[in-house]
ZANU-99908 format. One line per 5 residues: for each residue y, x, z of C-alpha. Coordinates in Angstrom, 3 decimals. Layout:
# residues N
Y,X,Z ~ ...
//
This chain:
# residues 128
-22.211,4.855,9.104 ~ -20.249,6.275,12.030 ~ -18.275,3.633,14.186 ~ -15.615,5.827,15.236 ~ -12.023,4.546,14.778
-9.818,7.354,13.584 ~ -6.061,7.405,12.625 ~ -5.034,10.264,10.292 ~ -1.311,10.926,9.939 ~ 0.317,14.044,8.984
4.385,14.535,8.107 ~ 3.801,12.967,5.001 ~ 2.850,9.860,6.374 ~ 5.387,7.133,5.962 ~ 6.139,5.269,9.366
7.501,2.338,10.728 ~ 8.987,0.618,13.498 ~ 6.426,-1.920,14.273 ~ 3.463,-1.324,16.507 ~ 0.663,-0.322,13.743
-0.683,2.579,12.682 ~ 0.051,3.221,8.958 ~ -4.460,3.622,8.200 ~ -7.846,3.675,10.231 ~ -10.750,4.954,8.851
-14.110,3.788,9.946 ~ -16.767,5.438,8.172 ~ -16.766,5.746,4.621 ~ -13.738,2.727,4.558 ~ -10.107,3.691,4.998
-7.682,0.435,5.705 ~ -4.113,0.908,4.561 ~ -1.567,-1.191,6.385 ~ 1.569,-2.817,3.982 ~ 3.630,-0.550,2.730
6.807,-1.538,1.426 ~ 10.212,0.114,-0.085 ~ 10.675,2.534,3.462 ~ 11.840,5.917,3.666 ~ 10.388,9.134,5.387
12.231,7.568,8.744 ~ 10.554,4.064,8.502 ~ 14.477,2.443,7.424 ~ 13.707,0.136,4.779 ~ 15.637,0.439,0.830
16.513,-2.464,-0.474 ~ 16.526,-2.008,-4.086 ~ 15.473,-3.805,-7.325 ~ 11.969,-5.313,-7.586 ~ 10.897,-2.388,-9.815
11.963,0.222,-7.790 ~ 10.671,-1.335,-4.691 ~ 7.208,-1.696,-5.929 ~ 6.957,1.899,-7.010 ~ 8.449,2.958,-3.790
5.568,0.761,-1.798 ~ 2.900,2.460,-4.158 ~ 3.787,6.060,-3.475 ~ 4.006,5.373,-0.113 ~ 0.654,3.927,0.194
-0.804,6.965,-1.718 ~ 0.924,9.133,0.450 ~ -1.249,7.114,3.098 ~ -4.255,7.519,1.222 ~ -3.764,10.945,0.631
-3.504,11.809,4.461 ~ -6.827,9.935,4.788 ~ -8.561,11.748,1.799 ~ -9.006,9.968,-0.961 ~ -6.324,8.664,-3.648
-5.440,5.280,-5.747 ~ -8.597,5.832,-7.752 ~ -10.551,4.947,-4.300 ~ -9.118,2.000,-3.960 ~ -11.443,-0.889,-4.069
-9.397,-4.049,-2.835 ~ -5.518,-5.035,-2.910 ~ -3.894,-7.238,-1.090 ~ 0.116,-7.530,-2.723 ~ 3.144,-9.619,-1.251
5.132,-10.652,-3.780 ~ 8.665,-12.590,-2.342 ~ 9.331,-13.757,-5.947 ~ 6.564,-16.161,-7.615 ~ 9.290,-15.168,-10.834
8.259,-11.535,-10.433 ~ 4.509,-11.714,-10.759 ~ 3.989,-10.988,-14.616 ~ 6.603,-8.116,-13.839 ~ 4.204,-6.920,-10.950
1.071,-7.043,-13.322 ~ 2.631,-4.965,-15.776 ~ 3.978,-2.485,-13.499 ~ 0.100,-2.738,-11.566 ~ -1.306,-1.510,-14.774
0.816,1.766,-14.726 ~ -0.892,2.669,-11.535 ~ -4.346,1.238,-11.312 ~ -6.801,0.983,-14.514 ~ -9.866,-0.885,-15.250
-12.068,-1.778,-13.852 ~ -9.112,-2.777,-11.553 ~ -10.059,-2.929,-7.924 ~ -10.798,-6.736,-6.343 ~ -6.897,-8.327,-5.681
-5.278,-10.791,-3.696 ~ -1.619,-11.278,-4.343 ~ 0.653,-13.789,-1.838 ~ 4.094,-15.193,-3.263 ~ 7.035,-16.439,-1.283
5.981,-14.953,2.138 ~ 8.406,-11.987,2.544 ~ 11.459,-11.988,4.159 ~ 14.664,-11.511,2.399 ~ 14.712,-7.219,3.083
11.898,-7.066,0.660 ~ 10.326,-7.883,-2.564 ~ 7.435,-6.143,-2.580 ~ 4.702,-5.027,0.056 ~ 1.431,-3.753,-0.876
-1.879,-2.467,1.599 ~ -5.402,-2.202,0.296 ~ -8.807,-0.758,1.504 ~ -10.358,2.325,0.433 ~ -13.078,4.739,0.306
-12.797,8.880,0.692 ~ -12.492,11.232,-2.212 ~ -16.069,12.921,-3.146
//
């Protein structure tokens, strides 16, 4: 397995504000940094739970798109959930994007700041 560190972007790659780099890819293993409810500028949209989680998801396929691969190449999740009320809500909207066998997850309550409910990253591997 190669060692080299890259970091894909493209203009479709949602940024930020903060000092990371939205992915690296090492290899055959693609690391996506959170991604929460941002726009195409980095500004964050507050919005309702719902719409915030399915704003974090596209986002992070946008990510994983730029690095080649998709959601179906995702083999762990690590979710931020600032509501411990919203977690059944965030299982059922999980299912609508990821299917069994569901990758390995880790999901955090009550460690977001107020700006958000939702914030999502996960690790990968390339498409093909």
């Amino acid at each position: 397995m190669s060692t080299t560190i890259q970091y894909p972007r493209d203009k479709d790659t949602p940024v930020s504000h903060r000092p990371f780099s939205p992915a690296t890819r090492v290899g055959d293993l693609i690391f996506v940094s959170g991604q929460a409810s941002v726009d195409d500028k980095g500004n964050i949209i507050r919005d309702t739970f719902d719409a915030e989680f399915r704003r974090s998801v596209e986002n992070m396929r946008k990510v994983l798109v730029t690095c080649g691969s998709d959601l179906s190449h995702v083999v762990q999740v690590r979710a931020y959930v600032r509501d411990p009320a919203n977690v059944d809500r965030y299982n059922q909207l999980y299912r609508e994007f990821f299917t069994a066998p569901y990758p390995a997850r880790t999901t955090l309550t009550g460690c977001l700041p107020e700006v958000l409910h939702f914030e999502i990253e996960c690790i990968a591997v390339p498409k093909g």
